[in-house]
VEXDREN-2710 file (C-alpha; in Angstrom, 1 decimal):
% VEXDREN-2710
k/r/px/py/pz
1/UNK/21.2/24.8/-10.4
2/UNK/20.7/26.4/-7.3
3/UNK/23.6/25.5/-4.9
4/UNK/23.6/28.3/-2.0
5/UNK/20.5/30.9/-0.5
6/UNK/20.7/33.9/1.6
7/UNK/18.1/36.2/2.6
8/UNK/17.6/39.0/0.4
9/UNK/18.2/42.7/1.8
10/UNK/19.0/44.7/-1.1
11/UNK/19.7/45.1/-4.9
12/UNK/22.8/46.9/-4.3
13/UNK/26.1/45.1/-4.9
14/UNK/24.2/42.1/-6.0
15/UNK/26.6/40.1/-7.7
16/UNK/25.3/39.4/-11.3
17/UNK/25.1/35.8/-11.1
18/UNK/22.7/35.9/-8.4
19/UNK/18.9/35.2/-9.0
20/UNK/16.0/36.5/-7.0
21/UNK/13.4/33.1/-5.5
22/UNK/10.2/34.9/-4.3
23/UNK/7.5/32.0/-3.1
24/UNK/3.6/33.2/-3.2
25/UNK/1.1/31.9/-1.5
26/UNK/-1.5/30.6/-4.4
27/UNK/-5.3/30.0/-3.9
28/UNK/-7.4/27.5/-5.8
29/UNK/-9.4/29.5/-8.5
30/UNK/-13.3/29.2/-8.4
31/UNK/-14.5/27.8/-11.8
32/UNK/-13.0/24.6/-12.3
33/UNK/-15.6/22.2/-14.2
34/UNK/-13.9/19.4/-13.0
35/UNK/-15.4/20.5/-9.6
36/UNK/-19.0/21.8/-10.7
37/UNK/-17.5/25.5/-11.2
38/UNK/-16.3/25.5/-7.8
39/UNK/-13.1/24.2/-6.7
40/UNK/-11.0/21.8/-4.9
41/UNK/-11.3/21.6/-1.0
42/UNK/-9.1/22.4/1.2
43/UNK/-8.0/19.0/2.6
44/UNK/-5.2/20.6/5.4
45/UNK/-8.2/22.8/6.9
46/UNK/-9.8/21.0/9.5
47/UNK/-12.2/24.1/9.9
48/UNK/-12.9/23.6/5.9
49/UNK/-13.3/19.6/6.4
50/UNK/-16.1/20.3/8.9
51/UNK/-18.0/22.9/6.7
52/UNK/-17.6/20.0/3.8
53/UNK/-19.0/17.1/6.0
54/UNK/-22.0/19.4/6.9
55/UNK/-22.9/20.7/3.2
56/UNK/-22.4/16.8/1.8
57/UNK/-22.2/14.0/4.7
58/UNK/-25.2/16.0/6.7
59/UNK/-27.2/16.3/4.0
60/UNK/-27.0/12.3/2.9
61/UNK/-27.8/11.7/6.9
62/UNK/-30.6/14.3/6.5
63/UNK/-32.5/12.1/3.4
64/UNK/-31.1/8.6/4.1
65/UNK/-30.0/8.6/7.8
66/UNK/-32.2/6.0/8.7
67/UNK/-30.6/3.4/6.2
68/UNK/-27.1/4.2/8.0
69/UNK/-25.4/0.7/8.7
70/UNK/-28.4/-1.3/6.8
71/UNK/-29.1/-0.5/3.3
72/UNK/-26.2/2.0/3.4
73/UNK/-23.3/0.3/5.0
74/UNK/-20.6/2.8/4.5
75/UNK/-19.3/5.9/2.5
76/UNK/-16.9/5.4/-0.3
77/UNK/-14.1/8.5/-0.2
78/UNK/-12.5/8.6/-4.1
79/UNK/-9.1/9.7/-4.4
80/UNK/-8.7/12.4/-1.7
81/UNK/-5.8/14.8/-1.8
82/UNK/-3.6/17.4/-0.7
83/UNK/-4.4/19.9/-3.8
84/UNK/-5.0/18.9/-7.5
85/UNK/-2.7/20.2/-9.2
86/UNK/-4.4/19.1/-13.0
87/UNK/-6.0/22.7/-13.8
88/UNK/-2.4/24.1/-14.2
89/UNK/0.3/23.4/-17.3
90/UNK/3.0/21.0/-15.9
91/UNK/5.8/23.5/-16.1
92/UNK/4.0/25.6/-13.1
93/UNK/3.1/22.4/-11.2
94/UNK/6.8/21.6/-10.8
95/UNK/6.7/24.6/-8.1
96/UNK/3.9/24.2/-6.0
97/UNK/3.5/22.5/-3.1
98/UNK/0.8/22.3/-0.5
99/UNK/0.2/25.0/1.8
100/UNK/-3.0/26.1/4.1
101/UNK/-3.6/28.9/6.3
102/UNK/-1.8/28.9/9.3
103/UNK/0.4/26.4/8.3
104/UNK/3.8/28.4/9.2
105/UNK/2.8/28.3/13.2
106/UNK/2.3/24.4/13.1
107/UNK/5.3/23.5/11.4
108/UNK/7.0/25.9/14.1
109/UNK/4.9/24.3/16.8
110/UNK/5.7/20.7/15.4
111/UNK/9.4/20.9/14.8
112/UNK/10.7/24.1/16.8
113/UNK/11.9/25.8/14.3
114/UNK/10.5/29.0/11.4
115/UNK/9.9/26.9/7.8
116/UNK/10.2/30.0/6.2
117/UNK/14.3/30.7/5.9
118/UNK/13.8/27.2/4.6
119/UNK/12.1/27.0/1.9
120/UNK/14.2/27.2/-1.1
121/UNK/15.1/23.9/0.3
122/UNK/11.4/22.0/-0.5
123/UNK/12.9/22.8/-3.9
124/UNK/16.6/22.8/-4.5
125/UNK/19.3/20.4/-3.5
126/UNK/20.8/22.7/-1.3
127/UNK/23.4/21.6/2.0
128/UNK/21.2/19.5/4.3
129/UNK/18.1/19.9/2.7
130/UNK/16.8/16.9/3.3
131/UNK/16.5/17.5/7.0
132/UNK/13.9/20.0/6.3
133/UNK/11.8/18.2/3.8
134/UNK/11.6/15.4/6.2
135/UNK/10.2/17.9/8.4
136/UNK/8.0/19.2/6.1
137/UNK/6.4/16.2/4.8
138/UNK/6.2/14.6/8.3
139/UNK/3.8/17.8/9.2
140/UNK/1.8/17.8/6.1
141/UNK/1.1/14.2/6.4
142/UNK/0.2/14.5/9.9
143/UNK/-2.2/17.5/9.4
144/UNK/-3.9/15.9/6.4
145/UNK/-4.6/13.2/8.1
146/UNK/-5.9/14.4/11.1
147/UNK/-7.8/17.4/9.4
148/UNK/-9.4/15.4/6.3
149/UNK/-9.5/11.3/7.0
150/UNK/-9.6/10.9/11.2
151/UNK/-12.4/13.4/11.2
152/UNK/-14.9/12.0/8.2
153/UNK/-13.7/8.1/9.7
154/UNK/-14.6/10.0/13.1
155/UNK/-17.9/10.9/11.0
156/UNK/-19.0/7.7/9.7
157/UNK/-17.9/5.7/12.9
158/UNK/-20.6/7.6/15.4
159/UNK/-23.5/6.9/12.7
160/UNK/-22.4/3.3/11.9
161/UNK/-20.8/3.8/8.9
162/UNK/-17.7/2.4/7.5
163/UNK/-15.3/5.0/5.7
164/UNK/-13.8/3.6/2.9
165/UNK/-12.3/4.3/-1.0
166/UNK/-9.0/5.2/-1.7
167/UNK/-6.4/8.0/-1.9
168/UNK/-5.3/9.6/-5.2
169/UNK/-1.7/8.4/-6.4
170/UNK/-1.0/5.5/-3.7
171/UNK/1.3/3.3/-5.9
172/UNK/4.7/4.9/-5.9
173/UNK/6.5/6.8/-3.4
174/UNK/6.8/10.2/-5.4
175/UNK/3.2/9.9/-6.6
176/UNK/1.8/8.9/-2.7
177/UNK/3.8/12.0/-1.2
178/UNK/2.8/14.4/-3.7
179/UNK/-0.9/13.3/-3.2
180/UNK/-1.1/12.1/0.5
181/UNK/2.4/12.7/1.7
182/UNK/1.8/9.4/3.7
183/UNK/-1.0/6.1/2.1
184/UNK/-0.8/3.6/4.9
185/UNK/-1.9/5.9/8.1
186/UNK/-4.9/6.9/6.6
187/UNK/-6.0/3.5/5.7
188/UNK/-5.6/2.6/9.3
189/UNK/-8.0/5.3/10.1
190/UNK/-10.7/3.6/7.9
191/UNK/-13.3/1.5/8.6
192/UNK/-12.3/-0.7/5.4
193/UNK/-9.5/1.0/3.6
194/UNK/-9.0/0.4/0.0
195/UNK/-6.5/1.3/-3.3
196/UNK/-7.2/1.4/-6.8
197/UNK/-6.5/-0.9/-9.8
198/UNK/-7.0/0.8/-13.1
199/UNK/-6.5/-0.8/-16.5
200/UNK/-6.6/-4.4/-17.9
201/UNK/-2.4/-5.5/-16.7
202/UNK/-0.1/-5.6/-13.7
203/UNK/3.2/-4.9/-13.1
204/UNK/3.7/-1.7/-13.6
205/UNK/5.6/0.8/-11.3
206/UNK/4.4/1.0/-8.0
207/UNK/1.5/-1.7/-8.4
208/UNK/2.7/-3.7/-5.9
209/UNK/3.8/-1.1/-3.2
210/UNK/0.2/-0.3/-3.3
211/UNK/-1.4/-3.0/-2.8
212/UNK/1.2/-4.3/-0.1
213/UNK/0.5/-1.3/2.0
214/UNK/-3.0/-1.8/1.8
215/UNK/-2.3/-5.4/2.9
216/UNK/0.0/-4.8/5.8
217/UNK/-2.2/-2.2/7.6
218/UNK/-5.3/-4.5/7.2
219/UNK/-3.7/-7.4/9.0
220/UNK/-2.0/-5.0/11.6
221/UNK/-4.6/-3.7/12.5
222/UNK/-7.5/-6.7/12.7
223/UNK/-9.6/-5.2/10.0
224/UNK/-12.4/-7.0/8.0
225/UNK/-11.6/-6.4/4.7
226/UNK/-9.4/-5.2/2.2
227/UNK/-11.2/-3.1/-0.7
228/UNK/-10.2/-2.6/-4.5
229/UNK/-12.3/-0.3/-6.8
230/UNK/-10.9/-2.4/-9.8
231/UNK/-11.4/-2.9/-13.6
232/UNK/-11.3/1.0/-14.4
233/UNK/-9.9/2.2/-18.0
234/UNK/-10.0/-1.8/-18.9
235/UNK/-12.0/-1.0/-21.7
236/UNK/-15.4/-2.3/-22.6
237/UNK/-14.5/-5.7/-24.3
238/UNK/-12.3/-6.8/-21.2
239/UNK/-14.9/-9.5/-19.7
240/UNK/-14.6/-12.8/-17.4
241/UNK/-11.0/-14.1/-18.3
242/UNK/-9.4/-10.9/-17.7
243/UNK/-11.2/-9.9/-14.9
244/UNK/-10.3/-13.8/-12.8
245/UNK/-7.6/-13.0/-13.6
246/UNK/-6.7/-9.3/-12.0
247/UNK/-9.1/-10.6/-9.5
248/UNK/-7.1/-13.7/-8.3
249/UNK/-3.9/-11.3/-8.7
250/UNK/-5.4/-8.5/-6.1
251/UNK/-6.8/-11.2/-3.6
252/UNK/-3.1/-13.1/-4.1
253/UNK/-1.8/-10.1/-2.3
254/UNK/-4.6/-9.3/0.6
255/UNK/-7.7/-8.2/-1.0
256/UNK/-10.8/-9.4/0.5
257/UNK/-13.7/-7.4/-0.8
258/UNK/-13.7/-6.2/-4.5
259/UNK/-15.3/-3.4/-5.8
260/UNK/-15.8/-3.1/-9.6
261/UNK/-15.5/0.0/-11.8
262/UNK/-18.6/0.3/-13.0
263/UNK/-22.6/0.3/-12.9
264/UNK/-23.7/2.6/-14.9
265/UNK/-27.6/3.6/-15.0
266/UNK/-27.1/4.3/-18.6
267/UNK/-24.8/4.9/-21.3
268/UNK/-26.0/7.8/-23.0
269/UNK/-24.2/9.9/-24.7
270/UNK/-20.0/10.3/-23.4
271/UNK/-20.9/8.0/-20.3
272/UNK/-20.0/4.8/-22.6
273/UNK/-16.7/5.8/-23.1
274/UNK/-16.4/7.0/-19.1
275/UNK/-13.5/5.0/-17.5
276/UNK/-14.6/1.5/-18.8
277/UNK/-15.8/-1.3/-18.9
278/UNK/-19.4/-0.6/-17.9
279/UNK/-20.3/-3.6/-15.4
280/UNK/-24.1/-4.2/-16.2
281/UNK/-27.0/-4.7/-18.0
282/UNK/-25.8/-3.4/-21.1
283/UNK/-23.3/-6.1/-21.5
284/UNK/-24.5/-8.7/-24.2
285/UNK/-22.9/-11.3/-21.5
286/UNK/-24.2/-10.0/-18.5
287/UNK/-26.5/-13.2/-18.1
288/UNK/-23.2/-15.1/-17.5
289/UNK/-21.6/-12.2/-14.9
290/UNK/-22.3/-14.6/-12.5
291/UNK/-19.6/-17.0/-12.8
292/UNK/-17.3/-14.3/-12.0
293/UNK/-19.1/-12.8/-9.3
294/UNK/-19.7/-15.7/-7.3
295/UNK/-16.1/-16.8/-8.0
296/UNK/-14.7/-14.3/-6.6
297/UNK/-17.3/-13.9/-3.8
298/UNK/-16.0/-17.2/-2.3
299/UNK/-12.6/-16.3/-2.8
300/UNK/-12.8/-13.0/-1.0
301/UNK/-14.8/-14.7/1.9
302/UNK/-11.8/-17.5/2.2
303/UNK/-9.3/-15.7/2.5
304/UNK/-11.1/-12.7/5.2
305/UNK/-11.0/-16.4/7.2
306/UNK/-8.2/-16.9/10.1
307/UNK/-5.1/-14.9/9.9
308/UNK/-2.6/-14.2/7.6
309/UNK/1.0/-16.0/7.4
310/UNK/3.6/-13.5/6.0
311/UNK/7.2/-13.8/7.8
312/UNK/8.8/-10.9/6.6
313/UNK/8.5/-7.4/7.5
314/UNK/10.1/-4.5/4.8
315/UNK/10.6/-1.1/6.1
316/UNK/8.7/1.3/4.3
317/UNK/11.4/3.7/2.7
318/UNK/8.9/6.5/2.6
319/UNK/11.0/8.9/5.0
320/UNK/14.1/8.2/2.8
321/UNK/11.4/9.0/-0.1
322/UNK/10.5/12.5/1.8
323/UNK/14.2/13.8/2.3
324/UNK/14.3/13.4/-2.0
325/UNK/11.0/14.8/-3.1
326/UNK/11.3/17.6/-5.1
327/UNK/7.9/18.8/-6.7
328/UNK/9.6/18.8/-10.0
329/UNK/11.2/15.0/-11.5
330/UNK/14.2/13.3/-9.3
331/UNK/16.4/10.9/-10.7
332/UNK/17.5/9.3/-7.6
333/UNK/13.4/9.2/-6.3
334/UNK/13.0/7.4/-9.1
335/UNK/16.1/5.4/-8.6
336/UNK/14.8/4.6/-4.9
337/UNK/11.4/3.7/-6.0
338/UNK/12.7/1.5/-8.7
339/UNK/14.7/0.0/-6.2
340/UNK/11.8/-0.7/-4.0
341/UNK/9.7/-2.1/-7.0
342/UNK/12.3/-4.7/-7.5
343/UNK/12.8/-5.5/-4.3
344/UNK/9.0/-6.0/-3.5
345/UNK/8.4/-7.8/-6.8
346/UNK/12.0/-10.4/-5.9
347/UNK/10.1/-11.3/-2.3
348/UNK/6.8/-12.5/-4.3
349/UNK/8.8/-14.3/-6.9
350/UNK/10.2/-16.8/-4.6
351/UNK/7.1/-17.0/-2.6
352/UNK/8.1/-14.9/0.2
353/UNK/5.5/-13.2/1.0
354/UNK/5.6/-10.0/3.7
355/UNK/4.2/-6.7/4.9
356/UNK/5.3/-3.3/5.3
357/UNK/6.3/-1.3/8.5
358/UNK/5.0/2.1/8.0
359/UNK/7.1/4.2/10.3
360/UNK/4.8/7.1/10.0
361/UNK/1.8/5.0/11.3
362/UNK/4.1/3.7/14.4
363/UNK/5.2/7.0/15.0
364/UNK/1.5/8.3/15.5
365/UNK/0.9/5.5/18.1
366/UNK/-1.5/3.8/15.8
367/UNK/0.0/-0.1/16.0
368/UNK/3.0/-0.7/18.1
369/UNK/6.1/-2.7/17.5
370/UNK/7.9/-5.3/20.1
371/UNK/10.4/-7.7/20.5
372/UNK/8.5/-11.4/21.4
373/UNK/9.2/-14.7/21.1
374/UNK/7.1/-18.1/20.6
375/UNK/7.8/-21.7/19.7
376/UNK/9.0/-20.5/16.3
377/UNK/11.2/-18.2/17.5
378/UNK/12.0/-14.4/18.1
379/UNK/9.6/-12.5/16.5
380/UNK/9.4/-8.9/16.1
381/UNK/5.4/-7.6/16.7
382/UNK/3.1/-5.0/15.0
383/UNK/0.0/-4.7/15.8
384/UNK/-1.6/-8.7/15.0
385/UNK/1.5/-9.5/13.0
386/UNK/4.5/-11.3/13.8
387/UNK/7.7/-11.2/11.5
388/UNK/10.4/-13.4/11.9
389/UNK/13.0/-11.2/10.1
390/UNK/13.3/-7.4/8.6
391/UNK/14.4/-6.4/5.3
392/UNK/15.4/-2.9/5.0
393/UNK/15.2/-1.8/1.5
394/UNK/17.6/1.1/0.3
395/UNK/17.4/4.1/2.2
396/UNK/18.8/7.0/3.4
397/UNK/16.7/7.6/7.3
398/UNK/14.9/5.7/9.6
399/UNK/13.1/6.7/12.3
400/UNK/14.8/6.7/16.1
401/UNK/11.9/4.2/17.2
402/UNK/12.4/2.1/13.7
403/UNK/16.2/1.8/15.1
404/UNK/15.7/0.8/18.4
405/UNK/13.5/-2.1/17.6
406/UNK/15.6/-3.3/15.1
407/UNK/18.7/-3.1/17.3
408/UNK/16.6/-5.0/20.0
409/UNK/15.1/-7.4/17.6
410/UNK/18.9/-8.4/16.3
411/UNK/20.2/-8.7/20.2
412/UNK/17.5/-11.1/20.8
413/UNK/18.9/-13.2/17.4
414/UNK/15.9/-11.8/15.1
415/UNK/17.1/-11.5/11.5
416/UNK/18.1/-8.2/9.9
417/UNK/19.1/-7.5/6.2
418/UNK/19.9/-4.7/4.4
419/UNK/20.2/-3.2/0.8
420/UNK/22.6/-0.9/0.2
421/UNK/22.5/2.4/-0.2
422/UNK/22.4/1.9/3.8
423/UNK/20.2/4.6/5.8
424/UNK/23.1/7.3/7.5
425/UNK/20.1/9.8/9.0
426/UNK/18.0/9.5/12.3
427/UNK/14.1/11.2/11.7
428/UNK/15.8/12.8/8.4
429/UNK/18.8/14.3/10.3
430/UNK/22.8/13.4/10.5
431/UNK/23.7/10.9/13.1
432/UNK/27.9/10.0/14.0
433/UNK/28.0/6.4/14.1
434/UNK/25.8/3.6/12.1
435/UNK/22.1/3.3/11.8
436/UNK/21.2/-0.4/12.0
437/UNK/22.4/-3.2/14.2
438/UNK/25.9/-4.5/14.0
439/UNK/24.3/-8.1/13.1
440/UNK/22.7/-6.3/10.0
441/UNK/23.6/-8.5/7.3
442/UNK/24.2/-6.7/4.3
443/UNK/22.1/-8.5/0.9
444/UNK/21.7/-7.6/-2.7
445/UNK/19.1/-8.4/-5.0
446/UNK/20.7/-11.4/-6.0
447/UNK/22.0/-13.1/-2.6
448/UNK/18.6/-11.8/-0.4
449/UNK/16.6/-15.2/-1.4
450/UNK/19.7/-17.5/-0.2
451/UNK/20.0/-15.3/2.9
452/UNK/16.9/-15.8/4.0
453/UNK/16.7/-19.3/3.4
454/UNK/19.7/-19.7/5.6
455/UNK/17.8/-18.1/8.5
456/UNK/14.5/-18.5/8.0
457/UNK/12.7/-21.7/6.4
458/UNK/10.8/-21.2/3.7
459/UNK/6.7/-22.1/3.9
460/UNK/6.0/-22.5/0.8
461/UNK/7.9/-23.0/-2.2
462/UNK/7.3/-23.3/-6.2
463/UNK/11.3/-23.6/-7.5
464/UNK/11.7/-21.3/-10.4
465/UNK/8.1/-20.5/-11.1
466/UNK/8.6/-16.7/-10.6
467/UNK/4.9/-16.2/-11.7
468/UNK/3.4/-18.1/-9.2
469/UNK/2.6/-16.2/-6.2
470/UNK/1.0/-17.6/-2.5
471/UNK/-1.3/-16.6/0.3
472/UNK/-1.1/-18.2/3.2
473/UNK/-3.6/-18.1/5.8
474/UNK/-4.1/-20.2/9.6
475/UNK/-8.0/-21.1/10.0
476/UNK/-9.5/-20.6/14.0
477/UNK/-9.6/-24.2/13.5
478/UNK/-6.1/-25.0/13.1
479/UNK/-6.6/-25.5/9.2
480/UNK/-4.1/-24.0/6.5
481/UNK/-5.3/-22.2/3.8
482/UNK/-3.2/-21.3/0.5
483/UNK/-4.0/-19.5/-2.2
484/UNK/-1.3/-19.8/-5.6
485/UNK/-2.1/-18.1/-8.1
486/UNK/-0.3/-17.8/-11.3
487/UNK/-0.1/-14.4/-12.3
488/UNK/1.3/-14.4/-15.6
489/UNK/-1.0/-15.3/-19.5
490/UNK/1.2/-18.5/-19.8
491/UNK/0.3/-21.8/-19.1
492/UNK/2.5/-23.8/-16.2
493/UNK/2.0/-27.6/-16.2
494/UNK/3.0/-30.4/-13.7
495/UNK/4.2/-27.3/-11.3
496/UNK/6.3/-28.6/-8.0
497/UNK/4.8/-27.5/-5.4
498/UNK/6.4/-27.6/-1.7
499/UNK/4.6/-26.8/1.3
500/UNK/6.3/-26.7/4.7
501/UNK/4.9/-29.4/7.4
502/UNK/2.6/-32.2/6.4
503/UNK/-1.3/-33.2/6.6
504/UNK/-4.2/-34.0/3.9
505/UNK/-4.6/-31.8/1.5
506/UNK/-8.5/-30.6/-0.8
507/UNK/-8.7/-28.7/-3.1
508/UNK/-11.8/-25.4/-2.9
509/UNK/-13.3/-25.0/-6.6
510/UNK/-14.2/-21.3/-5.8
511/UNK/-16.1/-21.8/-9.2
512/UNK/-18.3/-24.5/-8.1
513/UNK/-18.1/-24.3/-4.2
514/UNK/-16.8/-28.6/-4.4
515/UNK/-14.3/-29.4/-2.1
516/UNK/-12.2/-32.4/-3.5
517/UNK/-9.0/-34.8/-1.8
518/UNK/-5.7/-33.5/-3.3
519/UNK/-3.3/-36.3/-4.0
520/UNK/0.4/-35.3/-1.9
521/UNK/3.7/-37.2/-1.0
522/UNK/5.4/-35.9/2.4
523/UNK/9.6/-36.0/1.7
524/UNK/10.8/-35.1/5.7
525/UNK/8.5/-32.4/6.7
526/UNK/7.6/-31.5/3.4
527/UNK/4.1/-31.6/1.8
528/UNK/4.9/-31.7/-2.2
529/UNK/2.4/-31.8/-5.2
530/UNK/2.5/-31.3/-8.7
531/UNK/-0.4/-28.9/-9.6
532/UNK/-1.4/-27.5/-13.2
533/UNK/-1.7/-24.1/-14.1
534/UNK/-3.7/-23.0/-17.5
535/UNK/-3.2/-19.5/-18.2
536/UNK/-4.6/-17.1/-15.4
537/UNK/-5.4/-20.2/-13.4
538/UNK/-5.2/-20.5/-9.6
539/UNK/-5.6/-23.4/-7.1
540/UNK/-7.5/-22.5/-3.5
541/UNK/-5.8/-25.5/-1.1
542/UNK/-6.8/-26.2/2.4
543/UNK/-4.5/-28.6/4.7
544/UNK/-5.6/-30.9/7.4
545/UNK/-2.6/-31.1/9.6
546/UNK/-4.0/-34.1/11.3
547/UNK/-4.7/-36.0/8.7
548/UNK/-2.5/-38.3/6.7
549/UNK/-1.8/-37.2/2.6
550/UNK/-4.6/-38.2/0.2
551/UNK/-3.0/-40.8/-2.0
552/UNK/-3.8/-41.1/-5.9
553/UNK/-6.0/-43.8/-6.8
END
């Protein structure tokens, strides 16, 4: 392992045990078939991003300009990137990392000092090193985004078009970085942002994160919808049960518009077995695609209705994430996004649902963060969202900005917790002194659910149904909306289930479009029902709070 660097001057006296690092600057060969015999663009160019929009997006508006925000509502961006990295084998891939021309003067401009004494530390655990890859990856997620997504949003936005798709590798902290450096910023800059949902389960690593930052920046920011190109690599015989049921889990956690993988014109020859299932008139129950379609049609049109009711905010432990990322594996990456996973996956499980704060999005000015209070309480604010307590997952830096809020929101009696490792850096650098806010309370996996029940009521409750997941909403019309969903294959019958305040309660067949009274009992100011769930099954529930329960008959 490399432990120690110094600038090399000359062979002589070199003591044996020394090695030599020499970094190259490495171009993108022309004739890749992946990319037509060409190559991959370069996404940190702005100069490159405007030649690109005029030999593709120009020559669209050229044919079909006229059916800009009609017919053609939008333009879909798949998997954008720093650099692929796929042509190579994955032994010289562990040593790249992205670059562009001129890149040396902006990270000097942007953080004040020369990268290039630096470098072995993008690579090595060396003393301090993760004050420069903060650095680093703060500048290369800033310049991608400006250079590739601001300017074709920019694009789109002056010819009334919508920018939206997905990045490449959003759902785990290594794989975002490596790809993106940063997911959530650059869904704020589109139109309708979206994510990705390939294959026919959920669960794995990272499929929550990404779909959660998704989520959080939507409702931040007052957007329409959420996208998902979903059902990719599900294979040709996954039809209507599996697809309710990814559907219900992606609209469970914010999806509003879905987008399924795919139509295909026709299935000659290797275009049947191209990322399946083909969604069309090829499939022998394609008559019937309708009882999925309009299913989920309602569904996604309910819950675009009103705004959404999450309490808790998470701080996004991507800068921690940057100050590990090596380009080649890290065990205690891993170990933080593991620790995320969990974390984001214990919240759901007791029905406590939340959002993200992306510090690199508040840093850019995009959404802003403030202390505010209301008949509930202390609140902290971002963008359309109020939380009534911060979890701060485990971490090693936060950003100055992230700190003060938090110390302000805890003065003003605002809950903070913390999971340990605790953060001990400021913007990736050394501070004397602690981090968080003296009131932090510090929680574990374990003792998080009873901590937050102790200062913050819960709104809905299912007790120890782990699979069963809610979205809330509040109608315009004073109207509450849930959503529960049970996420898991099993079947879950006479299910409690306990819903803060009281009022009448229907249930909205989103098969059917019938709206029918919902039998409840109200114990103090508690609504509670027993519901059934078949396998995959979810209930759509709207209560009137002035209205008395519906009794059974």
């Amino acid at each position: 392992a490399l432990t120690e660097v110094r600038p090399f001057e000359t062979w002589e006296g070199r003591n044996p045990a020394e090695r030599l690092v020499q970094f190259y600057l490495q171009r993108l060969p022309l004739g890749m078939a992946w990319y037509g015999g060409l190559t991959y663009l370069d996404t940190l160019n702005p100069e490159a991003v405007r030649a690109f929009l005029g030999s593709t997006h120009e020559v669209y508006r050229a044919a079909f300009g006229e059916d800009f925000g009609g017919l053609i509502p939008g333009v879909f961006t798949d998997e954008p990137s720093l650099f692929i990295p796929f042509f190579e084998e994955a032994e010289t891939r562990r040593w790249r990392l992205p670059w562009t021309d001129g890149f040396a003067e902006h990270f000097a401009a942007e953080n004040g000092y020369d990268l290039f004494p630096h470098l072995p530390a993008l690579f090595f655990d060396l003393e301090d090193c993760e004050r420069v890859r903060y650095a680093y990856w703060r500048t290369v997620s800033r310049r991608f985004l400006t250079s590739y997504t601001f300017q074709v949003a920019d694009w789109c936005e002056a010819r009334g078009l919508k920018l939206t798709g997905h990045l490449l590798s959003e759902d785990t902290l290594a794989g975002q970085i490596g790809s993106s450096g940063a997911a959530m910023p650059h869904y704020a800059a589109m139109q309708q942002p979206g994510v990705d949902k390939l294959g026919r389960g959920h669960g794995g690593a990272g499929s929550l994160l990404a779909f959660k930052q998704l989520d959080s920046i939507v409702c931040q920011t007052g957007k329409e919808r959420a996208l998902c190109e979903i059902y990719g690599c599900a294979g040709q015989a996954f039809a209507h049960a599996g697809r309710k049921w990814l559907a219900d889990w992606a609209l469970c956690l914010g999806v509003t518009a879905l987008n399924p993988h795919l139509a295909a014109y026709s299935l000659r020859g290797p275009r049947k077995r191209d990322y399946p299932p083909a969604l069309s008139f090829q499939q022998p129950w394609w008559p019937e695609n309708k009882l999925v379609a309009d299913y989920a049609a309602r569904l996604s049109y309910a819950l675009s209705q009103g705004r959404r009711v999450a309490d808790i905010l998470v701080v996004h432990p991507l800068g921690s994430a940057w100050c590990l990322y090596r380009p080649d594996p890290h065990p205690e990456l891993q170990a933080l996004d593991e620790a995320l996973d969990a974390l984001l996956h214990g919240l759901m499980r007791v029905q406590r649902d939340f959002h993200l704060y992306d510090e690199a999005l508040l840093g850019e000015g995009v959404t802003l963060g403030e202390v505010a209070r209301d008949g509930e309480g202390v609140k902290l604010r971002v963008g359309e969202m109020a939380y009534r307590a911060v979890v701060v997952p485990p971490s090693l830096t936060l950003t100055r900005r992230t700190t003060e809020l938090l110390r302000a929101f805890a003065a003003s009696g605002g809950a903070v917790l913390a999971l340990e490792p605790l953060p001990t850096r400021l913007d990736g650098q050394r501070v004397e002194g602690s981090v968080l806010p003296s009131e932090t309370m510090t929680a574990t996996l374990e003792t998080l659910p009873r901590l937050l029940d102790e200062r913050l009521p819960y709104r809905a409750r299912i007790p120890e149904e782990p699979g069963i997941w809610v979205h809330q909403r509040l109608l315009d019309d004073g109207r509450e909306l849930y959503f529960i969903a049970n996420t898991e294959l099993e079947p879950r019958e006479a299910v409690t289930v306990q819903l803060r305040g009281g009022g009448g309660l229907e249930r909205w067949n989103a098969e059917t479009g019938e709206a029918t009274p919902l039998p409840s009992v109200e114990r103090g100011n508690i609504t509670e029902l027993r519901l059934d769930f078949a396998p995959a099954e979810s209930h759509l529930l709207v209560r009137h709070p002035e209205e008395p329960p519906f009794r059974s008959k």
